[in-house]
C-alpha positions, 0 to 999 in steps of 0.5 A: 703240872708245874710242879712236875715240870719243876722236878724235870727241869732240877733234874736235868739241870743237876745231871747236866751239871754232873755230865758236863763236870766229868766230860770236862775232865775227860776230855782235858784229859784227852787234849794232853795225851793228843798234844804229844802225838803228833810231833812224836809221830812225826820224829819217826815218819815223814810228813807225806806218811802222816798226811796219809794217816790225816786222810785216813780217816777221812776216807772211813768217815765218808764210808761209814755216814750211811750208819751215823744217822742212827746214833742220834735216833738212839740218844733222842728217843732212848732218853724221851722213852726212859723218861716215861718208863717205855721201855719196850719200845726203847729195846724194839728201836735198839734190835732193829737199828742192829739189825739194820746196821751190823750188815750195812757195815758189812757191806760197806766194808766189802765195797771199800776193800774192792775199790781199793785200787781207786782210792789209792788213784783218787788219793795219788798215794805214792808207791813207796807208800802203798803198802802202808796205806792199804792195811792203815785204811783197811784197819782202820775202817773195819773198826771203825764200822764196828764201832759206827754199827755197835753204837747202840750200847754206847749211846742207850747209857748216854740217852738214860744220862749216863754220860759219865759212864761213857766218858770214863769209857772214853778215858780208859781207851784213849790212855790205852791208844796214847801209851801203844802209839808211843810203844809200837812207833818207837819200834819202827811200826809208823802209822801201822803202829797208830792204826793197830792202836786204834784197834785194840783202843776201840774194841776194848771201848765196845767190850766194857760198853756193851758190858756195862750197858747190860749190867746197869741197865736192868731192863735191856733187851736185844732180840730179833724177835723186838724188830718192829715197823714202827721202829723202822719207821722212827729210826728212818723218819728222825734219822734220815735228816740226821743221816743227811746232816751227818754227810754235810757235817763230814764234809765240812769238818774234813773239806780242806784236807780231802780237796788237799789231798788230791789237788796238792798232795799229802804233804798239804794234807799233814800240813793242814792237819798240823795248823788244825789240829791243836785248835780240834783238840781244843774244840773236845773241852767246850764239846762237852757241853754239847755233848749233854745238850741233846738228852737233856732237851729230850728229855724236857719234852715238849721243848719249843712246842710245848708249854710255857715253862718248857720253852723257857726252860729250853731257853735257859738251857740254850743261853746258859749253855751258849755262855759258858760253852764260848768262854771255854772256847775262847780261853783255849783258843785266844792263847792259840791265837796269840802265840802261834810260833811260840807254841809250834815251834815247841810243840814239833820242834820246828817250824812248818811254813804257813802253819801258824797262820793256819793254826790262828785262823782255824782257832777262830773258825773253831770258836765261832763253830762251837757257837752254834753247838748248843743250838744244833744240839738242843734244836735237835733234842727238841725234835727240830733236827732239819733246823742244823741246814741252816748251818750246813747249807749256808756253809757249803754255798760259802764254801762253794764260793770262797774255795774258787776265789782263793784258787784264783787269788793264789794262781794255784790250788795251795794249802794256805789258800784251802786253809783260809777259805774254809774257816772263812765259809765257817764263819759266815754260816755260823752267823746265819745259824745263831741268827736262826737259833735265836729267832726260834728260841726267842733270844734278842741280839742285845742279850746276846750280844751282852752274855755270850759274844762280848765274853767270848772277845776278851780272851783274844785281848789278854792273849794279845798282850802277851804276844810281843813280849812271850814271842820275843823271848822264845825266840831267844831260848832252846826247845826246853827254855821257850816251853817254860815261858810259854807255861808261864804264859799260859799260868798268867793268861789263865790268872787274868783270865779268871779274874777279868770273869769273875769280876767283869763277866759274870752276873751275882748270882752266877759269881756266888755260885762258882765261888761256892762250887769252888769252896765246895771241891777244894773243901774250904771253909764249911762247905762239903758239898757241890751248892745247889744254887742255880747259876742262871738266877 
Protein backbone atom coordinates (compact mmCIF):
# COMPACT_ATOMS: atom_id res chain seq x y z
CA UNK A 1 0.00 0.00 0.00
CA UNK A 2 2.55 2.38 0.44
CA UNK A 3 4.12 1.92 -2.30
CA UNK A 4 1.13 2.56 -4.19
CA UNK A 5 0.21 5.55 -2.38
CA UNK A 6 3.54 6.61 -3.39
CA UNK A 7 3.06 6.11 -7.09
CA UNK A 8 -0.32 8.32 -6.80
CA UNK A 9 1.21 10.92 -5.05
CA UNK A 10 4.24 11.16 -7.98
CA UNK A 11 1.59 10.87 -10.38
CA UNK A 12 -0.30 13.92 -9.35
CA UNK A 13 2.33 15.75 -8.44
CA UNK A 14 4.03 15.16 -11.94
CA UNK A 15 0.45 15.91 -13.79
CA UNK A 16 0.04 18.69 -11.60
CA UNK A 17 3.39 20.27 -12.40
CA UNK A 18 2.49 19.83 -16.06
CA UNK A 19 -1.08 21.10 -15.61
CA UNK A 20 -0.34 24.01 -14.14
CA UNK A 21 2.76 24.83 -16.50
CA UNK A 22 0.64 24.96 -19.59
CA UNK A 23 -2.74 26.60 -17.69
CA UNK A 24 0.03 29.27 -16.85
CA UNK A 25 0.96 29.77 -20.09
CA UNK A 26 -2.84 30.18 -21.38
CA UNK A 27 -3.90 32.16 -19.30
CA UNK A 28 -1.09 34.75 -19.44
CA UNK A 29 -2.00 34.49 -22.39
CA UNK A 30 -5.36 35.60 -21.84
CA UNK A 31 -4.44 38.65 -19.85
CA UNK A 32 -2.71 40.34 -22.91
CA UNK A 33 -5.52 39.71 -25.34
CA UNK A 34 -7.98 41.07 -22.49
CA UNK A 35 -5.78 44.04 -21.64
CA UNK A 36 -6.41 45.87 -25.02
CA UNK A 37 -10.22 45.14 -25.15
CA UNK A 38 -11.76 47.23 -23.08
CA UNK A 39 -10.14 50.84 -24.02
CA UNK A 40 -10.32 49.95 -27.47
CA UNK A 41 -14.12 49.19 -26.86
CA UNK A 42 -14.58 52.11 -25.13
CA UNK A 43 -12.87 54.13 -28.28
CA UNK A 44 -16.00 53.16 -30.32
CA UNK A 45 -18.96 52.96 -27.53
CA UNK A 46 -20.04 54.99 -24.52
CA UNK A 47 -19.56 53.83 -21.25
CA UNK A 48 -23.23 53.41 -20.29
CA UNK A 49 -22.94 50.77 -23.46
CA UNK A 50 -20.04 49.06 -22.10
CA UNK A 51 -21.77 48.95 -18.66
CA UNK A 52 -24.44 47.24 -20.10
CA UNK A 53 -22.02 44.66 -21.95
CA UNK A 54 -20.50 44.25 -17.73
CA UNK A 55 -24.31 43.49 -16.84
CA UNK A 56 -24.56 41.17 -19.52
CA UNK A 57 -23.20 38.94 -18.14
CA UNK A 58 -24.22 39.15 -14.99
CA UNK A 59 -27.72 38.53 -16.20
CA UNK A 60 -26.53 35.05 -18.02
CA UNK A 61 -24.68 34.00 -14.86
CA UNK A 62 -27.71 34.27 -12.56
CA UNK A 63 -29.83 32.27 -15.44
CA UNK A 64 -27.55 29.59 -15.86
CA UNK A 65 -26.72 28.42 -11.78
CA UNK A 66 -29.41 26.09 -12.12
CA UNK A 67 -26.91 23.93 -14.25
CA UNK A 68 -23.33 24.75 -12.57
CA UNK A 69 -23.50 22.39 -9.97
CA UNK A 70 -23.10 19.55 -12.52
CA UNK A 71 -19.57 20.70 -13.76
CA UNK A 72 -17.96 19.77 -10.56
CA UNK A 73 -20.10 16.72 -10.04
CA UNK A 74 -18.32 15.80 -13.46
CA UNK A 75 -14.69 16.59 -12.55
CA UNK A 76 -14.74 14.86 -9.11
CA UNK A 77 -16.37 11.77 -9.95
CA UNK A 78 -15.04 11.42 -13.58
CA UNK A 79 -11.45 11.65 -11.90
CA UNK A 80 -12.23 9.12 -8.76
CA UNK A 81 -14.04 6.62 -11.46
CA UNK A 82 -10.85 6.75 -14.20
CA UNK A 83 -8.53 6.29 -11.20
CA UNK A 84 -10.00 3.01 -10.81
CA UNK A 85 -10.71 2.12 -14.44
CA UNK A 86 -14.87 2.32 -13.79
CA UNK A 87 -15.56 3.50 -16.61
CA UNK A 88 -19.18 2.35 -17.04
CA UNK A 89 -20.17 4.53 -14.43
CA UNK A 90 -18.32 7.43 -15.60
CA UNK A 91 -20.24 7.39 -18.99
CA UNK A 92 -23.78 6.69 -16.88
CA UNK A 93 -22.97 9.81 -14.61
CA UNK A 94 -21.97 11.84 -18.06
CA UNK A 95 -25.78 10.44 -20.23
CA UNK A 96 -27.71 11.45 -17.25
CA UNK A 97 -26.18 14.90 -16.29
CA UNK A 98 -27.04 15.74 -20.50
CA UNK A 99 -30.14 14.44 -19.94
CA UNK A 100 -30.75 16.58 -17.38
CA UNK A 101 -29.31 19.89 -18.34
CA UNK A 102 -29.74 20.24 -22.17
CA UNK A 103 -33.55 20.84 -21.55
CA UNK A 104 -33.17 22.62 -18.35
CA UNK A 105 -31.07 24.99 -20.69
CA UNK A 106 -33.85 25.03 -22.95
CA UNK A 107 -36.22 25.95 -20.55
CA UNK A 108 -34.34 28.51 -18.97
CA UNK A 109 -33.69 30.00 -22.25
CA UNK A 110 -37.42 30.19 -23.01
CA UNK A 111 -38.04 32.06 -19.52
CA UNK A 112 -35.10 34.83 -19.93
CA UNK A 113 -36.86 35.65 -23.57
CA UNK A 114 -40.49 36.15 -21.91
CA UNK A 115 -39.56 38.20 -19.14
CA UNK A 116 -37.33 40.27 -21.17
CA UNK A 117 -39.57 43.62 -20.68
CA UNK A 118 -38.64 43.01 -16.63
CA UNK A 119 -35.00 42.69 -17.02
CA UNK A 120 -35.01 45.70 -19.05
CA UNK A 121 -37.34 47.43 -16.11
CA UNK A 122 -35.17 45.82 -13.10
CA UNK A 123 -31.93 47.14 -15.19
CA UNK A 124 -33.38 50.77 -15.97
CA UNK A 125 -31.83 50.28 -19.63
CA UNK A 126 -32.55 53.39 -21.50
CA UNK A 127 -34.29 53.66 -24.82
CA UNK A 128 -31.75 54.43 -26.89
CA UNK A 129 -30.04 51.53 -25.81
CA UNK A 130 -32.68 48.65 -25.98
CA UNK A 131 -32.43 47.29 -29.02
CA UNK A 132 -28.72 46.62 -28.32
CA UNK A 133 -29.35 45.11 -24.84
CA UNK A 134 -31.96 42.43 -26.16
CA UNK A 135 -29.95 40.68 -29.14
CA UNK A 136 -26.31 41.10 -26.69
CA UNK A 137 -28.39 39.57 -23.65
CA UNK A 138 -30.16 37.40 -25.76
CA UNK A 139 -27.05 36.03 -27.71
CA UNK A 140 -25.23 35.92 -25.08
CA UNK A 141 -27.29 33.72 -22.79
CA UNK A 142 -28.11 31.00 -25.58
CA UNK A 143 -24.58 30.46 -25.88
CA UNK A 144 -23.66 30.34 -22.91
CA UNK A 145 -26.36 27.70 -21.57
CA UNK A 146 -24.94 25.86 -24.33
CA UNK A 147 -22.06 26.00 -23.15
CA UNK A 148 -23.17 25.56 -19.30
CA UNK A 149 -25.40 22.32 -20.58
CA UNK A 150 -22.70 20.71 -22.99
CA UNK A 151 -19.88 21.02 -20.01
CA UNK A 152 -19.57 17.21 -19.77
CA UNK A 153 -16.88 17.12 -22.72
CA UNK A 154 -15.02 19.76 -21.39
CA UNK A 155 -14.68 18.55 -18.17
CA UNK A 156 -14.49 14.35 -18.66
CA UNK A 157 -10.90 15.46 -20.12
CA UNK A 158 -10.20 17.79 -17.11
CA UNK A 159 -11.30 14.94 -14.55
CA UNK A 160 -9.16 12.19 -16.75
CA UNK A 161 -5.96 15.17 -16.10
CA UNK A 162 -6.06 16.53 -19.48
CA UNK A 163 -5.93 19.89 -18.35
CA UNK A 164 -3.72 21.04 -21.16
CA UNK A 165 -5.72 19.76 -23.50
CA UNK A 166 -8.56 21.82 -22.40
CA UNK A 167 -6.53 24.79 -21.82
CA UNK A 168 -4.97 24.91 -25.53
CA UNK A 169 -9.04 24.83 -26.21
CA UNK A 170 -9.48 27.66 -24.23
CA UNK A 171 -6.36 29.72 -26.14
CA UNK A 172 -7.39 28.98 -29.68
CA UNK A 173 -10.80 30.49 -28.70
CA UNK A 174 -9.96 33.44 -26.77
CA UNK A 175 -7.55 34.44 -29.64
CA UNK A 176 -10.45 33.91 -31.98
CA UNK A 177 -12.95 35.98 -29.89
CA UNK A 178 -10.01 38.83 -29.11
CA UNK A 179 -9.27 39.32 -33.30
CA UNK A 180 -13.31 39.48 -34.17
CA UNK A 181 -13.90 41.86 -31.28
CA UNK A 182 -11.17 44.45 -32.72
CA UNK A 183 -12.76 43.49 -36.59
CA UNK A 184 -16.52 43.72 -36.05
CA UNK A 185 -16.33 46.92 -33.50
CA UNK A 186 -13.96 48.86 -35.74
CA UNK A 187 -16.93 48.20 -38.40
CA UNK A 188 -19.43 50.03 -36.15
CA UNK A 189 -20.88 46.74 -34.79
CA UNK A 190 -20.33 48.14 -30.59
CA UNK A 191 -21.14 45.39 -28.20
CA UNK A 192 -23.24 43.38 -30.83
CA UNK A 193 -19.90 42.82 -32.41
CA UNK A 194 -18.42 41.48 -28.80
CA UNK A 195 -21.59 39.26 -28.22
CA UNK A 196 -21.51 37.93 -31.98
CA UNK A 197 -17.70 37.21 -31.04
CA UNK A 198 -18.45 35.52 -27.98
CA UNK A 199 -20.66 33.48 -30.38
CA UNK A 200 -18.56 31.79 -32.76
CA UNK A 201 -15.54 31.82 -29.70
CA UNK A 202 -17.66 29.51 -27.69
CA UNK A 203 -19.12 27.10 -30.37
CA UNK A 204 -15.83 26.67 -31.95
CA UNK A 205 -14.87 25.54 -28.03
CA UNK A 206 -17.72 23.16 -27.66
CA UNK A 207 -17.15 21.59 -31.42
CA UNK A 208 -13.15 20.60 -30.69
CA UNK A 209 -14.00 19.72 -27.34
CA UNK A 210 -16.46 17.27 -27.70
CA UNK A 211 -14.22 16.12 -30.89
CA UNK A 212 -11.28 15.67 -28.84
CA UNK A 213 -12.85 14.20 -25.81
CA UNK A 214 -14.19 11.12 -28.32
CA UNK A 215 -11.40 10.89 -30.08
CA UNK A 216 -8.94 10.42 -27.04
CA UNK A 217 -10.97 9.23 -24.68
CA UNK A 218 -11.48 5.67 -26.25
CA UNK A 219 -14.05 4.16 -23.89
CA UNK A 220 -16.54 7.08 -23.80
CA UNK A 221 -19.85 6.81 -24.15
CA UNK A 222 -23.38 8.97 -24.27
CA UNK A 223 -26.23 7.18 -24.58
CA UNK A 224 -29.82 7.31 -23.31
CA UNK A 225 -30.03 3.98 -22.49
CA UNK A 226 -26.76 4.47 -19.55
CA UNK A 227 -29.21 7.26 -17.59
CA UNK A 228 -29.37 5.49 -14.35
CA UNK A 229 -30.69 6.40 -10.74
CA UNK A 230 -27.61 6.25 -8.94
CA UNK A 231 -26.25 8.71 -11.48
CA UNK A 232 -29.20 11.08 -10.46
CA UNK A 233 -28.66 10.34 -7.17
CA UNK A 234 -24.83 11.17 -7.18
CA UNK A 235 -25.10 13.99 -9.51
CA UNK A 236 -28.04 15.56 -6.94
CA UNK A 237 -26.50 14.78 -3.59
CA UNK A 238 -22.65 15.98 -4.62
CA UNK A 239 -24.17 18.54 -6.68
CA UNK A 240 -26.72 20.27 -5.13
CA UNK A 241 -24.29 21.77 -2.48
CA UNK A 242 -22.17 22.69 -5.16
CA UNK A 243 -25.28 23.79 -7.22
CA UNK A 244 -25.69 26.19 -3.81
CA UNK A 245 -22.30 27.26 -3.51
CA UNK A 246 -22.28 28.09 -7.17
CA UNK A 247 -25.79 30.80 -6.54
CA UNK A 248 -23.69 32.46 -3.57
CA UNK A 249 -20.29 32.40 -5.62
CA UNK A 250 -22.20 34.39 -8.33
CA UNK A 251 -23.29 36.56 -6.50
CA UNK A 252 -20.24 37.45 -4.79
CA UNK A 253 -18.17 37.93 -7.83
CA UNK A 254 -20.68 39.91 -9.45
CA UNK A 255 -22.44 41.91 -6.02
CA UNK A 256 -21.05 45.49 -6.69
CA UNK A 257 -21.96 45.52 -10.35
CA UNK A 258 -25.80 44.00 -10.07
CA UNK A 259 -26.68 46.46 -7.02
CA UNK A 260 -24.90 49.28 -9.16
CA UNK A 261 -26.92 48.68 -11.95
CA UNK A 262 -30.17 49.42 -10.84
CA UNK A 263 -29.18 51.87 -7.91
CA UNK A 264 -26.59 54.26 -9.85
CA UNK A 265 -27.16 53.25 -13.18
CA UNK A 266 -24.74 51.80 -16.21
CA UNK A 267 -22.53 54.33 -15.74
CA UNK A 268 -21.50 52.97 -12.25
CA UNK A 269 -21.45 49.64 -13.54
CA UNK A 270 -18.85 50.36 -16.84
CA UNK A 271 -16.99 52.33 -13.87
CA UNK A 272 -16.86 49.56 -11.36
CA UNK A 273 -15.84 47.05 -14.35
CA UNK A 274 -12.85 49.42 -15.39
CA UNK A 275 -11.23 49.61 -11.80
CA UNK A 276 -11.85 45.47 -11.63
CA UNK A 277 -11.16 44.44 -14.36
CA UNK A 278 -7.52 44.26 -14.68
CA UNK A 279 -6.92 42.82 -10.98
CA UNK A 280 -9.69 39.74 -12.58
CA UNK A 281 -7.58 39.25 -15.34
CA UNK A 282 -4.97 39.21 -13.11
CA UNK A 283 -6.78 36.70 -10.95
CA UNK A 284 -6.90 33.80 -14.33
CA UNK A 285 -2.87 33.43 -13.85
CA UNK A 286 -2.75 32.26 -10.13
CA UNK A 287 -6.33 30.34 -10.84
CA UNK A 288 -4.40 27.94 -12.68
CA UNK A 289 -3.34 26.41 -9.57
CA UNK A 290 -6.72 26.03 -8.43
CA UNK A 291 -8.12 25.03 -11.54
CA UNK A 292 -5.78 21.22 -10.98
CA UNK A 293 -6.35 21.34 -7.30
CA UNK A 294 -9.82 19.52 -7.63
CA UNK A 295 -8.45 16.43 -9.79
CA UNK A 296 -5.67 15.85 -8.33
CA UNK A 297 -7.20 15.78 -4.61
CA UNK A 298 -9.88 13.38 -6.01
CA UNK A 299 -7.67 11.80 -7.33
CA UNK A 300 -5.67 10.95 -3.87
CA UNK A 301 -8.72 9.45 -2.83
CA UNK A 302 -9.18 8.94 0.81
CA UNK A 303 -8.14 12.60 1.30
CA UNK A 304 -8.81 13.76 4.88
CA UNK A 305 -10.64 10.72 5.84
CA UNK A 306 -8.42 8.58 4.68
CA UNK A 307 -4.88 7.20 5.62
CA UNK A 308 -2.06 8.53 7.12
CA UNK A 309 -0.07 9.31 4.10
CA UNK A 310 -3.20 10.54 2.31
CA UNK A 311 -3.75 13.24 4.65
CA UNK A 312 -0.49 14.30 4.59
CA UNK A 313 -0.26 14.24 0.92
CA UNK A 314 -3.39 16.22 0.75
CA UNK A 315 -1.50 18.84 3.13
CA UNK A 316 1.35 19.16 1.25
CA UNK A 317 -0.67 19.45 -1.77
CA UNK A 318 -2.67 22.41 0.20
CA UNK A 319 0.54 24.30 1.53
CA UNK A 320 2.62 24.06 -1.34
CA UNK A 321 -0.33 25.13 -3.61
CA UNK A 322 -1.37 28.13 -1.19
CA UNK A 323 2.36 29.06 -1.54
CA UNK A 324 3.18 29.33 -4.77
CA UNK A 325 -0.41 30.39 -5.90
CA UNK A 326 0.00 33.80 -3.39
CA UNK A 327 3.12 34.63 -4.74
CA UNK A 328 1.64 34.56 -8.29
CA UNK A 329 -1.10 37.03 -6.85
CA UNK A 330 0.65 39.12 -5.01
CA UNK A 331 3.19 39.85 -8.12
CA UNK A 332 0.38 40.94 -10.19
CA UNK A 333 -1.23 42.53 -7.84
CA UNK A 334 1.32 44.49 -5.83
CA UNK A 335 2.47 46.26 -9.24
CA UNK A 336 -1.42 47.12 -9.72
CA UNK A 337 -1.63 48.62 -6.59
CA UNK A 338 1.44 50.44 -6.68
CA UNK A 339 0.84 52.34 -10.06
CA UNK A 340 -2.74 52.63 -10.29
CA UNK A 341 -2.76 56.03 -12.41
CA UNK A 342 0.20 55.27 -14.22
CA UNK A 343 -1.34 52.18 -15.63
CA UNK A 344 -5.08 53.52 -16.48
CA UNK A 345 -4.11 56.48 -17.63
CA UNK A 346 -2.07 54.51 -20.30
CA UNK A 347 -4.34 51.75 -20.34
CA UNK A 348 -7.97 53.82 -21.51
CA UNK A 349 -6.05 56.89 -22.33
CA UNK A 350 -7.64 58.74 -19.77
CA UNK A 351 -8.36 58.90 -16.45
CA UNK A 352 -12.19 57.82 -14.77
CA UNK A 353 -12.55 59.58 -11.29
CA UNK A 354 -12.39 57.06 -8.73
CA UNK A 355 -11.25 54.31 -10.80
CA UNK A 356 -7.60 54.02 -9.28
CA UNK A 357 -8.76 53.87 -6.02
CA UNK A 358 -11.25 51.09 -7.16
CA UNK A 359 -8.58 49.28 -8.88
CA UNK A 360 -6.16 49.15 -5.78
CA UNK A 361 -8.77 48.18 -3.47
CA UNK A 362 -10.05 45.00 -5.67
CA UNK A 363 -6.16 44.15 -6.29
CA UNK A 364 -6.03 43.40 -2.67
CA UNK A 365 -9.67 41.94 -2.16
CA UNK A 366 -8.52 39.76 -5.31
CA UNK A 367 -5.11 38.47 -3.45
CA UNK A 368 -6.72 37.79 -0.36
CA UNK A 369 -9.73 35.79 -2.63
CA UNK A 370 -7.35 33.46 -4.37
CA UNK A 371 -6.11 32.85 -0.79
CA UNK A 372 -8.66 30.50 -0.12
CA UNK A 373 -8.46 28.82 -3.57
CA UNK A 374 -6.47 25.92 -2.78
CA UNK A 375 -8.56 25.27 0.25
CA UNK A 376 -12.17 25.44 -1.80
CA UNK A 377 -10.86 23.64 -4.46
CA UNK A 378 -9.05 20.67 -2.44
CA UNK A 379 -11.56 20.64 0.30
CA UNK A 380 -14.04 20.02 -2.46
CA UNK A 381 -11.92 17.41 -4.23
CA UNK A 382 -11.83 15.49 -1.05
CA UNK A 383 -15.44 15.29 -0.88
CA UNK A 384 -15.89 18.19 1.46
CA UNK A 385 -17.88 20.57 -0.86
CA UNK A 386 -20.23 22.15 2.29
CA UNK A 387 -16.88 23.28 3.83
CA UNK A 388 -16.79 26.54 0.96
CA UNK A 389 -19.99 28.03 3.38
CA UNK A 390 -17.41 28.86 5.62
CA UNK A 391 -16.30 31.64 2.78
CA UNK A 392 -19.40 32.44 1.28
CA UNK A 393 -21.65 32.59 4.11
CA UNK A 394 -19.35 34.89 6.47
CA UNK A 395 -19.12 37.02 3.10
CA UNK A 396 -22.58 37.76 2.60
CA UNK A 397 -23.35 38.47 6.32
CA UNK A 398 -20.12 41.27 5.73
CA UNK A 399 -21.67 42.24 2.98
CA UNK A 400 -24.97 42.49 4.34
CA UNK A 401 -23.43 44.77 6.97
CA UNK A 402 -20.93 46.84 5.10
CA UNK A 403 -23.03 47.51 2.11
CA UNK A 404 -25.90 49.79 4.35
CA UNK A 405 -23.18 51.35 6.27
CA UNK A 406 -21.43 52.69 3.14
CA UNK A 407 -24.98 53.79 1.97
CA UNK A 408 -25.16 55.57 5.03
CA UNK A 409 -21.34 57.11 5.03
CA UNK A 410 -21.80 58.60 1.55
CA UNK A 411 -25.53 59.69 1.95
CA UNK A 412 -26.12 58.01 -1.35
CA UNK A 413 -25.79 54.84 -2.86
CA UNK A 414 -22.64 55.51 -5.01
CA UNK A 415 -19.89 53.33 -6.95
CA UNK A 416 -17.03 54.18 -4.88
CA UNK A 417 -19.22 53.35 -1.69
CA UNK A 418 -20.05 49.56 -3.62
CA UNK A 419 -16.87 49.41 -4.65
CA UNK A 420 -15.25 49.72 -1.03
CA UNK A 421 -17.75 47.45 0.67
CA UNK A 422 -17.48 44.64 -1.09
CA UNK A 423 -13.68 43.77 -1.11
CA UNK A 424 -13.75 44.66 2.44
CA UNK A 425 -16.88 41.78 3.10
CA UNK A 426 -14.18 39.78 0.85
CA UNK A 427 -11.38 40.34 3.17
CA UNK A 428 -12.95 39.41 6.04
CA UNK A 429 -14.32 36.07 4.80
CA UNK A 430 -11.62 35.26 3.52
CA UNK A 431 -9.85 35.32 6.95
CA UNK A 432 -12.55 33.20 8.63
CA UNK A 433 -12.23 30.49 5.58
CA UNK A 434 -8.31 30.04 5.84
CA UNK A 435 -8.58 29.90 9.62
CA UNK A 436 -11.20 27.15 8.76
CA UNK A 437 -9.08 25.35 6.27
CA UNK A 438 -6.05 25.03 8.29
CA UNK A 439 -7.76 23.81 11.10
CA UNK A 440 -9.05 20.81 8.98
CA UNK A 441 -5.82 20.25 7.00
CA UNK A 442 -3.70 20.61 10.26
CA UNK A 443 -1.76 23.59 9.00
CA UNK A 444 -0.36 25.97 12.34
CA UNK A 445 -0.98 29.83 12.04
CA UNK A 446 3.23 29.86 12.45
CA UNK A 447 3.59 27.89 9.44
CA UNK A 448 1.44 29.66 7.85
CA UNK A 449 2.16 32.72 8.41
CA UNK A 450 5.89 32.08 7.55
CA UNK A 451 5.33 30.17 3.92
CA UNK A 452 2.40 31.81 2.56
CA UNK A 453 1.18 35.46 4.13
CA UNK A 454 4.71 37.04 4.88
CA UNK A 455 5.82 36.05 0.95
CA UNK A 456 2.63 37.40 -0.24
CA UNK A 457 3.42 41.28 1.58
CA UNK A 458 6.73 41.59 -0.05
CA UNK A 459 5.53 42.52 -3.56
CA UNK A 460 3.32 45.30 -2.17
CA UNK A 461 6.75 46.87 -0.60
CA UNK A 462 8.85 46.73 -3.64
CA UNK A 463 5.78 48.28 -5.77
CA UNK A 464 5.67 50.97 -3.23
CA UNK A 465 9.29 51.95 -3.91
CA UNK A 466 8.42 52.52 -7.21
CA UNK A 467 5.32 54.54 -6.69
CA UNK A 468 6.71 58.51 -6.13
CA UNK A 469 9.48 58.12 -8.56
CA UNK A 470 7.28 56.12 -11.75
CA UNK A 471 4.10 58.43 -11.16
CA UNK A 472 6.01 61.38 -11.15
CA UNK A 473 7.64 60.88 -14.41
CA UNK A 474 4.41 59.64 -16.19
CA UNK A 475 2.90 62.52 -15.23
CA UNK A 476 5.28 64.50 -17.28
CA UNK A 477 4.97 62.22 -20.71
CA UNK A 478 2.64 61.32 -23.56
CA UNK A 479 0.28 58.11 -23.68
CA UNK A 480 3.45 56.46 -25.75
CA UNK A 481 6.49 57.87 -23.17
CA UNK A 482 4.43 56.82 -19.79
CA UNK A 483 3.98 53.28 -21.46
CA UNK A 484 7.65 52.94 -21.65
CA UNK A 485 8.47 53.90 -18.13
CA UNK A 486 5.80 51.65 -16.84
CA UNK A 487 7.19 48.52 -18.89
CA UNK A 488 10.58 49.65 -17.51
CA UNK A 489 8.61 49.72 -14.15
CA UNK A 490 7.39 46.52 -14.42
CA UNK A 491 11.04 44.89 -15.95
CA UNK A 492 12.45 46.36 -12.64
CA UNK A 493 9.59 45.35 -10.10
CA UNK A 494 9.88 41.95 -11.93
CA UNK A 495 13.87 41.79 -11.37
CA UNK A 496 13.61 42.72 -7.64
CA UNK A 497 11.00 40.57 -7.22
CA UNK A 498 12.62 37.36 -8.48
CA UNK A 499 15.62 38.23 -6.54
CA UNK A 500 14.28 39.26 -2.98
CA UNK A 501 12.30 35.09 -3.88
CA UNK A 502 15.18 33.18 -4.47
CA UNK A 503 17.21 34.59 -1.95
CA UNK A 504 14.82 35.57 0.67
CA UNK A 505 11.83 33.17 0.19
CA UNK A 506 12.36 30.12 -0.98
CA UNK A 507 13.71 27.14 1.14
CA UNK A 508 16.94 24.95 -0.24
CA UNK A 509 15.23 22.68 -1.72
CA UNK A 510 12.78 24.50 -3.48
CA UNK A 511 15.76 27.11 -4.72
CA UNK A 512 17.39 23.94 -6.14
CA UNK A 513 14.61 22.93 -7.81
CA UNK A 514 13.36 26.15 -9.83
CA UNK A 515 17.27 26.89 -10.61
CA UNK A 516 17.19 23.57 -12.33
CA UNK A 517 13.54 23.47 -13.83
CA UNK A 518 15.14 26.86 -15.39
CA UNK A 519 18.23 25.24 -16.67
CA UNK A 520 16.16 22.52 -17.84
CA UNK A 521 13.63 25.19 -20.30
CA UNK A 522 16.45 27.56 -21.28
CA UNK A 523 18.77 24.22 -21.92
CA UNK A 524 21.77 25.57 -20.16
CA UNK A 525 24.37 23.62 -19.18
CA UNK A 526 23.74 19.63 -19.56
CA UNK A 527 20.47 19.57 -18.24
CA UNK A 528 17.82 18.54 -21.14
CA UNK A 529 15.25 17.51 -19.13
CA UNK A 530 12.31 19.05 -16.68
CA UNK A 531 14.10 17.86 -12.83
CA UNK A 532 12.38 15.42 -10.93
CA UNK A 533 13.39 16.84 -7.77
CA UNK A 534 10.53 17.45 -5.54
CA UNK A 535 10.26 21.28 -4.43
CA UNK A 536 8.52 20.56 -1.18
CA UNK A 537 11.43 18.75 0.18
Amino acid sequence: MPEVQASHTTTVRDSLSRTVAVDLTARIGYLVSRFFIPPFVLAHVSLAAYGLWATAFIVVSYIGISTLGVSNVYIKYVAQYSARRDYDKANSLLSTGLAITLPSCALIFAFLVMAWPHVVQWLHISPDLQGDAREVVLTVAAIFLASISLSAFRDVLVGVQRSATVQSIWTIGYLLEAALIFFLVSRGRGIRGMAEAFLVRTSVEIALQMFIAFRQLSWLRISPKLISRQSVHTLFSFGAIVQIQSLLAIFLNSVERAVAAPLVGLEATGLLDIGQKLPAMAASVPNAFASSFVPAASYLHGGLDGTPEQREAVRKLYLKGARYMNLTAAYICGFLAALPHPILGVWMGKQYPGAAYLMVIFAIATQVHLMTGPGTSILKGTGRPREEFFYSLPNLLALVILLPAARMFEGRWTALGIGTAVPLATIVAAAIFIWHANRLLEVGLEQYWKSVIRPGMLPYLIGLALTFPVTRLVSQGTRWENAGWIILAGIVYSVVFAVVVDRFIWETGERLWFHALIRSKLKIGSVRHAPSANPSR
